[in-house]
Each structure stands twice: as structure tokens, then as C-alpha cells.
N, C-alpha and C positions, 0 to 999 in steps of 0.2 A: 580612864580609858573608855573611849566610846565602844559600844555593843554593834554586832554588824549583825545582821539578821542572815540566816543560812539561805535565806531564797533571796539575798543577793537586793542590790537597789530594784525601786520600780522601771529603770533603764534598762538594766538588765536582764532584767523578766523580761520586755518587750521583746531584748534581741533574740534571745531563747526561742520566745516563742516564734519569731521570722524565722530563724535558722531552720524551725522545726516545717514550717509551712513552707517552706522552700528546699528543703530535703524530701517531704512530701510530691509535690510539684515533678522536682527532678525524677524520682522512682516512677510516676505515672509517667513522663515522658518517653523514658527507656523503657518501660514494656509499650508503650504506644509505638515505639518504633519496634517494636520487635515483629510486627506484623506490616511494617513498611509504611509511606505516605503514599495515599493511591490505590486504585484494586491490587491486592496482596493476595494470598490463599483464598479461594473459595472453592468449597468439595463440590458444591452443585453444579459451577459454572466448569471446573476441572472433569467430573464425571461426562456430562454432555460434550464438552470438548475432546478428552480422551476415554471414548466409551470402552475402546480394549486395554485404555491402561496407559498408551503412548499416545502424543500428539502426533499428529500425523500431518504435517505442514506442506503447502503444495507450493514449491519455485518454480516460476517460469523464467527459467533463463531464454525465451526467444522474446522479454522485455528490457533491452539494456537501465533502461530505468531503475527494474525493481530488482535484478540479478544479474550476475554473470559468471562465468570460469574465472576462477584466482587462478597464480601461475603454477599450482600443481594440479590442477584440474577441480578444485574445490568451488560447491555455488558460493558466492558470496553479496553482497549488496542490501540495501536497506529492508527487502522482505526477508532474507536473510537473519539478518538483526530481529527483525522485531517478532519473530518466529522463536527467535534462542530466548530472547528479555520474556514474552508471554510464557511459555515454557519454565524457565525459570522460577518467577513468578508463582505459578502456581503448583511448582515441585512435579514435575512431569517428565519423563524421560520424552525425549524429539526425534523423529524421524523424518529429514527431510527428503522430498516424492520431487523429485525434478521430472519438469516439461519442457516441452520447445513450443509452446502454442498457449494460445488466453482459451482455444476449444477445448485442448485437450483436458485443461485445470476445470472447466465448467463439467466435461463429461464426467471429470472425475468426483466434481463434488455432487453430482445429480445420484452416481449409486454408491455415494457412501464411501468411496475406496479411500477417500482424505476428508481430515478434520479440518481444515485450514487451509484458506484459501487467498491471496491477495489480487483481487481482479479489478475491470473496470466497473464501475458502477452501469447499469444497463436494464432498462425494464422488461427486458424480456428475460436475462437473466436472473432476476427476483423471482421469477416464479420460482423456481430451485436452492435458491440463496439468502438465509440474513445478514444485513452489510451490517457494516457501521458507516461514522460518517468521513469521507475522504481523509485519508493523510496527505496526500501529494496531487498535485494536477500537473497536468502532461498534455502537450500537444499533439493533433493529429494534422499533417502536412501532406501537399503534394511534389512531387516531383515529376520532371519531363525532359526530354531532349534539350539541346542548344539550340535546334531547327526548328523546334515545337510553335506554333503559334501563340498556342498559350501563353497568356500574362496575369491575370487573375485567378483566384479560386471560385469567383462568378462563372466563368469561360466553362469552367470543367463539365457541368451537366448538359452537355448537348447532346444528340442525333450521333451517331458512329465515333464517340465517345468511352474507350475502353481503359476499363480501373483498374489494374493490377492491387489484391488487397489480402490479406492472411485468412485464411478462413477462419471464422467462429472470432475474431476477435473483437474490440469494439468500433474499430472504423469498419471493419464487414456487417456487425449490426444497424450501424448510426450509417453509411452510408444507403445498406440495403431501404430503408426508408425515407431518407431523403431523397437519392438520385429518382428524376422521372423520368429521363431523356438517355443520357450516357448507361452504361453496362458492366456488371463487375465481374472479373475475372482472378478465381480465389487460387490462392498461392498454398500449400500443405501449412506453412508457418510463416509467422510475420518475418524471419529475415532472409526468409525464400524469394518475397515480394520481387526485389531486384530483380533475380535472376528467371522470374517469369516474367515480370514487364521488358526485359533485353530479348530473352528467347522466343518469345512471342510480338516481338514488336507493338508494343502496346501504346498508347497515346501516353498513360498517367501512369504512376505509383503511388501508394497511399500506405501511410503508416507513422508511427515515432519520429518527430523529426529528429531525433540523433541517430536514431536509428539510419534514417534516411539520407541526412547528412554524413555519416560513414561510409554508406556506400556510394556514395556521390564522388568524392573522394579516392575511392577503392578503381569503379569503375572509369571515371573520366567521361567527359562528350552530357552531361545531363545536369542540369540544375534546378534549385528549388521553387516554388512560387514564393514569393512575398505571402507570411502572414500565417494563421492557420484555418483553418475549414471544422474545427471542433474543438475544443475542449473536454477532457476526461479526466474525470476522478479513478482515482483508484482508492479503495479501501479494503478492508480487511473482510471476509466470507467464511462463514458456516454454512452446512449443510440445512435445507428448511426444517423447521419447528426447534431448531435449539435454543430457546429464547434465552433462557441461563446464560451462555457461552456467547451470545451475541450483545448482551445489555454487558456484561462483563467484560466483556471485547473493546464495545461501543465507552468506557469509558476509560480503560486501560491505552488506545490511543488517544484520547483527549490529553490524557495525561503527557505521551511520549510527543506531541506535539510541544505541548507547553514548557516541558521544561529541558526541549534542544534537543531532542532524544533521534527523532528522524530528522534536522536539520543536519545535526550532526554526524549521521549516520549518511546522507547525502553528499557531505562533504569531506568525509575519510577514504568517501570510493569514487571521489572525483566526478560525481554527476552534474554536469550544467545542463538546467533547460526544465528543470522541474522546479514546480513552487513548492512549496510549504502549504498545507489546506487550511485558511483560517477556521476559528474555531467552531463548535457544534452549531453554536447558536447562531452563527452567520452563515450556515449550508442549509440547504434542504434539506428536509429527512429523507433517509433513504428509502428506498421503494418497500414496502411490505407487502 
């Protein structure tokens, strides 16, 4: 009878010891994920974020883009989303702070009253805000009569020249220093524009083109120009000096970009006309 040695052939030692490094392997994997792929739990970046405890998240549903009413009155849309997933994330109870204006979400994060904020990207509101870098870009459009002379977004800055525009938003900022010639005429909220550029008989309107293109629609007798007169980032906002909550921010949508997160969240709430922001390293840093 041949002897068989209790630690088995040199084959089988080998596999032993794979099985053993590869049960290894697996255990670190599964607590690796136990804290997620991507910014997961961070106390510093959640403390700065929710100093009294809850996020305090600011929707502007007067952005069809980034909100709206669901059909029982609830905000819903991709700041929506990404308001619930950050939250989430870093185990925080959510409050969402609805607005009808991009001013009003600015006033609000200038005294604190909200943690969170999804705006245009805009240099003058840096002074009060740290962004991160774009998730979505969005067009800003004009609109005008069918009698209108108007045919370019050239045409628009001339001599008795009047803008119908939402106040505090960011074609009210990015026009207020562009235009040299034409005049802006501010509306209480971006989907007021309309109904001050008809009641006021105004030459333009200016805002979201879905936005615009809805009322166009709604109203009748007014059409778009060819093309748009600016480009806008929107990205994510805290209040100034949160740098914790803004670098944790600022990679938490790099993430929700990449892997479909606000693509997807774009196209469950039926948004056309918004892009995708490619990634950090192909945008501008944001304003500091």
C-alpha cells in the first residue's frame, strides 16, 4: 500500500492555499462595499451639509428642467433625485424647501435658511455659493411675436429693445451684462416671463427654452428665434465656506454622471433639451 501524506499532494496544497487567498479577497470586498463605490458616509462633509441634523435641500420648481409638480402635487425631477441619493448617502434625514425662482433659492442660500442648493453656475453668485462642476447644461432662448421683425439672437440688443426676463435668474444675470443697447424687464419668476412680456407688450422673452417653448404653445400668435443666446450649467450649491460638503458634493456628482444616474433621472421625468455635463476634467472649475 502506498502512504498518502495528511497534507495531501503538492496540487493540493496549491489549491488550498488559492481557495484560501480568494476567500480572503472576497471578505475584503464585501466590507469594501459595505461603505459603497463612490463618496459614501462622510461625518465632516454630512456635519457641514446638515449643521442642524437634516439636509435642507432647495427645489426650484419655476425650472422645468430641474423640477416640477407630480400629479398629486409632489416636487419631483432630477434635483429631486439627486437631493434624495446625497441624502441617502450620507444617512441624513431630507427636507425639501421648494421655490418658484433661481432668486429666491440664491437668497436663500446667502442666509443659511438651506443646505442645498441646485442653480446656475454664475460669477456673481460665487460670491455666496460653493458649486461643483455642472451636471446638466440648458439653454437660454428668445421668443417673440409672429409680427416681430426679429430673426436672429444678433437683432435682439438694439435701442427700444425690451427683455421680458425672471428676476435673479441666470439669463437676468448673463443678460444684465451683456445687453448694451435693448432693456430688461424682470418678471417675479421665470414662468411669469410670458405673461409679463403679453401684458406689457414687450418686444422679447427670455428664459428655458422648454420652458418657453410651452408657453408658446399655450399662448399662440409668438415664436421662437433659431438657436440659443447662452448656455447654462447648472450644478449643485452650498452655502460659502463649506468646503467639506462642497469637495464631497463636487465628487458625489462626478459620480452620478458617470454611471447614468442623472441621465437616467432625465429620462424617467421625460426631459428633452438638457445635455448631460461632460466630465470634471473637461469643464471649468467652478467659480471660487
Amino acid at each position: 500500500m502506498h502512504h498518502i501524506s495528511r497534507s495531501g499532494s503538492p496540487s493540493r496544497r496549491r489549491v488550498r492555499s488559492l481557495l484560501r487567498i480568494a476567500s480572503a479577497v472576497t471578505v475584503a470586498a464585501l466590507l469594501a462595499g459595505c461603505v459603497g463605490f463612490g463618496p459614501g458616509a462622510d461625518p465632516r462633509a454630512a456635519a457641514e451639509l446638515a449643521p442642524g441634523g437634516t439636509l435642507r435641500a432647495a427645489i426650484n420648481s419655476g425650472n422645468p428642467i430641474l423640477a416640477r409638480r407630480g400629479p398629486m402635487g409632489e416636487p419631483q425631477g432630477v434635483s429631486v433625485d439627486l437631493a434624495r441619493e446625497a441624502a441617502r448617502r450620507l444617512d441624513l434625514p431630507l427636507q425639501l424647501v421648494e421655490f418658484t425662482s433661481a432668486g429666491a433659492v440664491v437668497e436663500a442660500v446667502k442666509s443659511n435658511r438651506v443646505d442645498l442648493a441646485f442653480v446656475a453656475i454664475d460669477p456673481v453668485r460665487a460670491a455666496d455659493t460653493e458649486y461643483t462642476a455642472p451636471y446638466v447644461i440648458i439653454e437660454g432662448a428668445y421668443l417673440v411675436r409672429e409680427g416681430s421683425p426679429l430673426t436672429r439672437n444678433e437683432e435682439v440688443d438694439r435701442p427700444g429693445t425690451r427683455v421680458a426676463v425672471g428676476r435673479g435668474s441666470a439669463y437676468d444675470l448673463y443678460l444684465t451684462r451683456e445687453l448694451k443697447s435693448a432693456s430688461l424687464a424682470r418678471a417675479p419668476t421665470s414662468p411669469a416671463v410670458i405673461d409679463l412680456f403679453l401684458a406689457e407688450r414687450l418686444e422679447v422673452a427670455a428664459g428655458v427654452r422648454q420652458q418657453l417653448e410651452s408657453d408658446a404653445k399655450r399662448v399662440g400668435g409668438v415664436r421662437m428665434l433659431p438657436g440659443r443666446f447662452m448656455v447654462i450649467e447648472q450644478a449643485m450649491g452650498v452655502p460659502r465656506g463649506r468646503y467639506a460638503a462642497q469637495a464631497w458634493l463636487a465628487d458625489f456628482i462626478e459620480e452620478m454622471k458617470a454611471n447614468g444616474f442623472v441621465s437616467g433621472s432625465l429620462t424617467r421625468h421625460g426631459i428633452e433639451g438638457a445635455t448631460l455635463a461632460p466630465p470634471r476634467s473637461l469643464t471649468a472649475a467652478p467659480p471660487r
